[in-house]
VOBA-1610 file (N, C-alpha, C; in pm, whole numbers, padded with zeros to 5 digits, always signed):
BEGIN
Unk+07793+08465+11393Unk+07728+08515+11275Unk+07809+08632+11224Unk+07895+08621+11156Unk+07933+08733+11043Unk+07878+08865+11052Unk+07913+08971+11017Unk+07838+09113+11096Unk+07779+09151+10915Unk+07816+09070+10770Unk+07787+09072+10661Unk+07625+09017+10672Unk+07641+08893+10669Unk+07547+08794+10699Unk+07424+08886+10790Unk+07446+08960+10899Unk+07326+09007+11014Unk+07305+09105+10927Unk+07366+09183+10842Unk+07316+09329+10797Unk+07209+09228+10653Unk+07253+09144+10587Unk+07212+09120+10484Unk+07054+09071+10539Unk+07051+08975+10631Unk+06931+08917+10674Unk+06860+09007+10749Unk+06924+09134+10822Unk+06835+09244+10827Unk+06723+09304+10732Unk+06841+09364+10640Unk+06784+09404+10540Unk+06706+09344+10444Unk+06729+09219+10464Unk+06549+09132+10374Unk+06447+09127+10480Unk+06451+09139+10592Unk+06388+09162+10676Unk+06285+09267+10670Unk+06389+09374+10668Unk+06317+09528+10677Unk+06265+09534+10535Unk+06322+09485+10471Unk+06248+09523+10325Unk+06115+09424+10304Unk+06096+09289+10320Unk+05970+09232+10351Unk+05908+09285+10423Unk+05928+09391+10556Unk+05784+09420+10611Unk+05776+09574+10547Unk+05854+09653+10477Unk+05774+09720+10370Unk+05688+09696+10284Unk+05748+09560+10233Unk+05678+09513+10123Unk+05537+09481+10155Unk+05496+09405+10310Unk+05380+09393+10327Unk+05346+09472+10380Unk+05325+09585+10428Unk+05297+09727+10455Unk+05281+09777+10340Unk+05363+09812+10225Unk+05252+09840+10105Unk+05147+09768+10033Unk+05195+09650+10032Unk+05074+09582+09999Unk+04977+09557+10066Unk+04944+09553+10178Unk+04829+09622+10232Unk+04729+09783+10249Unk+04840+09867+10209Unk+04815+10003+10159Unk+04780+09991+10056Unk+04823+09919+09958Unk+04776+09918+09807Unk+04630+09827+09786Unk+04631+09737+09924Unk+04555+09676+09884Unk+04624+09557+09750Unk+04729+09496+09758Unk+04761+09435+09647Unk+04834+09297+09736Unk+04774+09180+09729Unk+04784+09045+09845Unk+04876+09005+09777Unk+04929+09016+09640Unk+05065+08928+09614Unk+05227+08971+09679Unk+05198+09126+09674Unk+05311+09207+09731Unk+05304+09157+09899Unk+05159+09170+09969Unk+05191+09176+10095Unk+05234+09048+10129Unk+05208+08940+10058Unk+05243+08748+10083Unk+05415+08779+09993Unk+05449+08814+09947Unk+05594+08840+09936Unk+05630+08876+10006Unk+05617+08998+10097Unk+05697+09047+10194Unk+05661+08994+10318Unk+05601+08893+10352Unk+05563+08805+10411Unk+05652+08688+10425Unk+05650+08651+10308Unk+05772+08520+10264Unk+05902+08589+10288Unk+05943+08741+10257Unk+06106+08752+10240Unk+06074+08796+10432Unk+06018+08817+10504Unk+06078+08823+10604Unk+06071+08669+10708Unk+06001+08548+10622Unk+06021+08431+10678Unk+06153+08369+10644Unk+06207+08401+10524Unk+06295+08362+10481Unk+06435+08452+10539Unk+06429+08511+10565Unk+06532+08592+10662Unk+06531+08524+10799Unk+06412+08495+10866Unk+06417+08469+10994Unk+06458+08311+10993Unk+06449+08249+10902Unk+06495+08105+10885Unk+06660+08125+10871Unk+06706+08219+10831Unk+06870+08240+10716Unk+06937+08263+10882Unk+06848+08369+10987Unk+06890+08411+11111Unk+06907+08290+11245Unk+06811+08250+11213Unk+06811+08107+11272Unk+06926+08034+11265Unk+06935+07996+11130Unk+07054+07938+11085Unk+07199+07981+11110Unk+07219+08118+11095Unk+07313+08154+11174Unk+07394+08091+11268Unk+07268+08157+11371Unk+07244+08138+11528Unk+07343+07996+11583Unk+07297+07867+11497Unk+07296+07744+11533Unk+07430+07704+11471Unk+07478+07803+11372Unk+07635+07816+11322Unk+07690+07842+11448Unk+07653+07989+11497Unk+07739+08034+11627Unk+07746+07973+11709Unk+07625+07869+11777Unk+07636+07800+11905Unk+07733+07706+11876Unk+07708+07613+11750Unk+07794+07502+11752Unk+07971+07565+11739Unk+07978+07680+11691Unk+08173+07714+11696Unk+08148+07716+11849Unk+08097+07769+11925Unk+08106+07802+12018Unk+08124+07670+12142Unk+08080+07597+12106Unk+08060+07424+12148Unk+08174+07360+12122Unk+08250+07358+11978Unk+08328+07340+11956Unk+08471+07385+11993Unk+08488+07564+12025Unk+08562+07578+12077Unk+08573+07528+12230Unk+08448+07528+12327Unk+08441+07498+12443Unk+08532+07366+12448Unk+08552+07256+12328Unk+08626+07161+12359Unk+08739+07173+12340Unk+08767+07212+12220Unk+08925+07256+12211Unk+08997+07314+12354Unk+08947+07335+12477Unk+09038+07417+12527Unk+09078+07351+12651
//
């Protein structure tokens, strides 16, 4: 995983669970189901990664 890629999917991360942390402070359910969604959608992007890295990693295991 790219060290671009981990900071970026961090940071939708951290910023979705602000987002639903204020929107539960505000009391406002569209904000907190957004920041809800952007930190599912990060953890899917991280996932994805992940299954990038194993397979180079698989792949190199044969090359050698």
């Amino acid at each position: 995983m790219g060290t671009d890629d981990k900071f970026r999917n961090k940071t939708e991360e951290v910023t979705g669970k602000a987002k639903e942390g204020l929107g539960k402070v505000t009391d406002d359910e569209s904000l907190e189901a957004e920041g809800r969604a952007d930190q599912s959608k990060s953890h899917l992007k991280q996932a994805g990664e992940k299954v990038k890295d194993a397979f180079g990693k698989v792949k190199h295991a044969f090359k050698a």
